[in-house]
N, C-alpha and C positions, 0 to 999 in steps of 0.2 A: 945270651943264648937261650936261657928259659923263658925271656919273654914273648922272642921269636917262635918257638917249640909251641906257647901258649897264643899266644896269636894265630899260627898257624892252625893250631886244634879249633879254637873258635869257627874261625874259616870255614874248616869244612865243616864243622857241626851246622853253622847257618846256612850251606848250601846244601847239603843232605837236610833240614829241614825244609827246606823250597821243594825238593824235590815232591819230598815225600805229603807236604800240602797238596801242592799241584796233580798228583795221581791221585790223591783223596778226594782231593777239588770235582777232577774228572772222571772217576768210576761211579761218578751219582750219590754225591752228598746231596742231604734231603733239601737242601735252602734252595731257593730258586736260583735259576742260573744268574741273574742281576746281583744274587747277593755272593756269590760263589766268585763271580767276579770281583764284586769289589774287595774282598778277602786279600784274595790275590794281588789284585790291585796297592791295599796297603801295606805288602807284604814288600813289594816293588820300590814301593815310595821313598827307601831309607838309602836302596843302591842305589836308584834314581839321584838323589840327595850326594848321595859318596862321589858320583863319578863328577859332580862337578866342585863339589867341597873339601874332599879326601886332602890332607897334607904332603901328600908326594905322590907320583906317577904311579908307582905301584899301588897303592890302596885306589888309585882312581880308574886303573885300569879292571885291576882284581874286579873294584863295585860294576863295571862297564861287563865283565864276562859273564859276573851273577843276573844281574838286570835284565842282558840278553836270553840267559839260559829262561829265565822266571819268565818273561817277554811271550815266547814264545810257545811257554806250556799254555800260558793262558789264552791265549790265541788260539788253541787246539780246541775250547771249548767250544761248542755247538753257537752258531753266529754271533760269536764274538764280533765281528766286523760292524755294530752295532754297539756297541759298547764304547764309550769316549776318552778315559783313563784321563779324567779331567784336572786328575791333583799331581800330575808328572807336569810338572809345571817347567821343568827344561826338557822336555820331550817334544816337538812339534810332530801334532799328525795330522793331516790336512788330507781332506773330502773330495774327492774331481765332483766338479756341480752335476753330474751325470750319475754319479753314487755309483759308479761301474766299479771303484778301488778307493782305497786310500793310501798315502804315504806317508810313513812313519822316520824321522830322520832326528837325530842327536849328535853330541860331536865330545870327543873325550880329548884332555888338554895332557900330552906329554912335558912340556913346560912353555914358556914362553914362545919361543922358536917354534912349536910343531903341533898342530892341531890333525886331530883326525875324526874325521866323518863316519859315523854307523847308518843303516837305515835300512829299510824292506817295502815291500809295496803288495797288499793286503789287497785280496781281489774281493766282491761280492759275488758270491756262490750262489744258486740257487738252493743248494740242500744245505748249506749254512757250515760247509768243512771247510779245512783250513785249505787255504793255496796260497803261497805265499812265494815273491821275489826276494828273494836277501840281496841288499847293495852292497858291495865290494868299495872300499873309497880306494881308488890307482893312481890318486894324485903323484906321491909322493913317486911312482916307477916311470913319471911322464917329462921328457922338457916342454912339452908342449901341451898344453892341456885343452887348447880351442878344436883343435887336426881333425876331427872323425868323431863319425857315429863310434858310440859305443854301448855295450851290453850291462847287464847290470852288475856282471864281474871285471867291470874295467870303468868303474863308475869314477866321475868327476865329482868328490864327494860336496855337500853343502846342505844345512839345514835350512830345511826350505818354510819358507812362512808366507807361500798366497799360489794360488792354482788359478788358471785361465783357461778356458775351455772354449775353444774353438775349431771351425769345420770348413773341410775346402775341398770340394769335389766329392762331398758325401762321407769323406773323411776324418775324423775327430784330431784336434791335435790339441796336446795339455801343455801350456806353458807354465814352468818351475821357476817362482824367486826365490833365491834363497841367498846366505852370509858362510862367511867362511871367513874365520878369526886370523886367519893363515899364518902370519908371527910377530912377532914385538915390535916388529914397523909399518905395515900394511896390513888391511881389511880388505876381500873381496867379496862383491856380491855377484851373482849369477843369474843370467837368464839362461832356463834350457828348456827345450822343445822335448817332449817325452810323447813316442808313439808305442804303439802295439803291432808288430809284424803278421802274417798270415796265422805263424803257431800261438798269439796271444805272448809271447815275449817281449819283453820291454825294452826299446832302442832309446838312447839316448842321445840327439843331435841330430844336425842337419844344416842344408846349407839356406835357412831359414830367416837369413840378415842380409839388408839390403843399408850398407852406409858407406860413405867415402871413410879411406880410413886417416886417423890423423893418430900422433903420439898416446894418447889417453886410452886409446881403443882396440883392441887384438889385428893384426894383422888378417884380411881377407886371404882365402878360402875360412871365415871363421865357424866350425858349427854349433859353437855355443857362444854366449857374451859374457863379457869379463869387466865389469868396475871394478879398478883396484885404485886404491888411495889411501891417503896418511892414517896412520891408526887413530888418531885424534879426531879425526874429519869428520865421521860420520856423514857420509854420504849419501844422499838418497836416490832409491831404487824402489817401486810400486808399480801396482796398476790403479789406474782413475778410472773407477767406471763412470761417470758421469762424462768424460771426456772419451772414453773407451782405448784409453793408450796406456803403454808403458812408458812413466814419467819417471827420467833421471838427473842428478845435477849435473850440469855442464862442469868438469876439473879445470882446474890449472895449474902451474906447476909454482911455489913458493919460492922456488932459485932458477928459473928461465931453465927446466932440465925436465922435459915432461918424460922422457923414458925412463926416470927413476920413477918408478911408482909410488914410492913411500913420502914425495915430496907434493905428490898431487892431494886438490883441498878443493871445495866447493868456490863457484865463481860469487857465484848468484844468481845464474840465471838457469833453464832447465831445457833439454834435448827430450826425443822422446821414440817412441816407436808407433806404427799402425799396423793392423794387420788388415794387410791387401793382398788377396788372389794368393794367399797359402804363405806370406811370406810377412815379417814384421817390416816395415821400413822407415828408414831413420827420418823422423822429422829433426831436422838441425834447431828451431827456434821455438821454444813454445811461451808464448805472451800471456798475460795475466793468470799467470800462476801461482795458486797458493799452496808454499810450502807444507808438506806432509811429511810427518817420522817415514824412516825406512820401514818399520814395522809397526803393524796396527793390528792385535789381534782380535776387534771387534770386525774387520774387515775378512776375516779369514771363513771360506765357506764352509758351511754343513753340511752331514747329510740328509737329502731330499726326505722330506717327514713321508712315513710309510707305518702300515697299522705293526709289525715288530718294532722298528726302533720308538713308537710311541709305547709301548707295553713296557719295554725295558726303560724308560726315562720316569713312565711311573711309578715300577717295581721301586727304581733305584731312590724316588723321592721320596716314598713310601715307606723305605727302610730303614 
């Protein structure tokens, strides 16, 4: 009991320290904002660290509430949205090639069974203040998780690792990959379509897929895509810009039963997407293909170099 008692006092002494960094940070400590940042930055590092290290849910969630809270203050600094938080090294945030936003997604492990998705989406301001989308992950309230557009409080959650930036009728449209650990027998990954409506609010989905459907694949009307397969598998899902498609491995099922998801495994051969006239559509065959990891993070885009974000990369190398 008194170790809990004392564990607990730690707790809040170290989140009452964030705190009170974080307003110190931002009523104008004398360090340039580059170093103010990274302050903060290492102060993140260690909940960053917890939420996927922590020895049981609660310490991994506990680190997931601090991390957020800390997250967030710093973000409040003055064009923060320039700054890269380069050593959260399970934090993915990823640049729309247009620098218009970025998205910031992580995912905290209840156990085996049940993964859940955190994330927000980081606009580019002209006067450099915070505006910020928080994601909601609603998997978990869904049987259905392809059905509908949805808002970013009814988000289909996934840590997302490659941005595609595409336009159709003068219109911008950001295509999302991302993974989702989902539980102790399947992995899915995701393709999602993410737009911005009249008021700049962020939709997620649409009916932006054009395939015949077969066992491996979500049931049409689908507005989002779903690889799911054996947790073993490792399955791949990218974009080839050289080819300019979305490249994925064609499944099949290890026991002649492709609706169980957890028995689907790479064939060997790879399917793919194009985008035509606003819409992805499935190529069924794609020939001389060279296999690529699911994830490549030298593949993942920047933001467009601009005289700020070179000031602060200086700052930051500087210091």
């Amino acid at each position: 009991m008194q170790f809990r008692l004392h564990e607990r006092y730690l707790c809040s002494m170290k989140y009452l320290l964030t705190l009170l960094l974080a307003i110190s940070l931002l009523r104008g400590n004398t360090q340039t904002p580059a170093g103010s940042m990274q302050l903060m930055e290492a102060h993140m590092r260690g909940y960053a660290a917890d939420i996927l290290n922590a020895d049981d849910e609660i310490g991994r969630f506990r680190a997931d509430s601090f991390f957020t809270r800390a997250l967030v203050q710093a973000l409040k600094t003055p064009r923060s949205f320039y700054y890269a938080f380069d050593s959260l090294q399970n934090v993915s945030i990823l640049y729309a090639p247009d620098s218009s936003f970025r998205i910031i997604t992580w995912q905290v492990m209840k156990d085996f069974t049940y993964y859940r998705q955190k994330g927000a989406i980081q606009y580019n301001t002209k006067d450099g203040t915070l505006k910020l989308s928080p994601l909601f992950d609603y998997s978990a309230f869904t049987e259905s998780p392809v059905d509908s557009v949805r808002d970013n409080e009814h988000w289909i959650g996934a840590v997302y690792y490659r941005i595609i930036e595409k336009t159709f009728n003068n219109r911008k449209y950001y295509t999302l990959l991302g993974y989702d650990e989902n539980d102790a027998r399947s992995t899915k990954k995701w393709i999602e379509v993410l737009t911005f409506d009249t008021n700049g609010k962020p939709q997620f989905g649409g009916r932006y897929f054009t395939y015949a459907v077969d066992d491996t694949k979500p049931p049409q009307p689908a507005y989002r895509f779903c690889l799911e397969f054996k947790k073993e598998a490792n399955a791949t899902l990218n974009y080839d810009p050289e080819m300019d498609m979305i490249v994925f491995a064609h499944l099949t099922s290890e026991s002649a039963d492709p609706k169980n998801k957890n028995t689907l495994v790479p064939f060997g051969s790879f399917e793919g997407f194009r985008w035509t006239s606003g819409k992805w559509v499935h190529v069924p065959v794609i020939r001389e293909m060279d296999p690529r990891p699911g994830i490549n993070p030298q593949q993942i885009p920047t933001p467009k170099e601009n005289p700020e974000l070179l000031q602060i990369k200086k700052k930051t190398k500087g210091s």
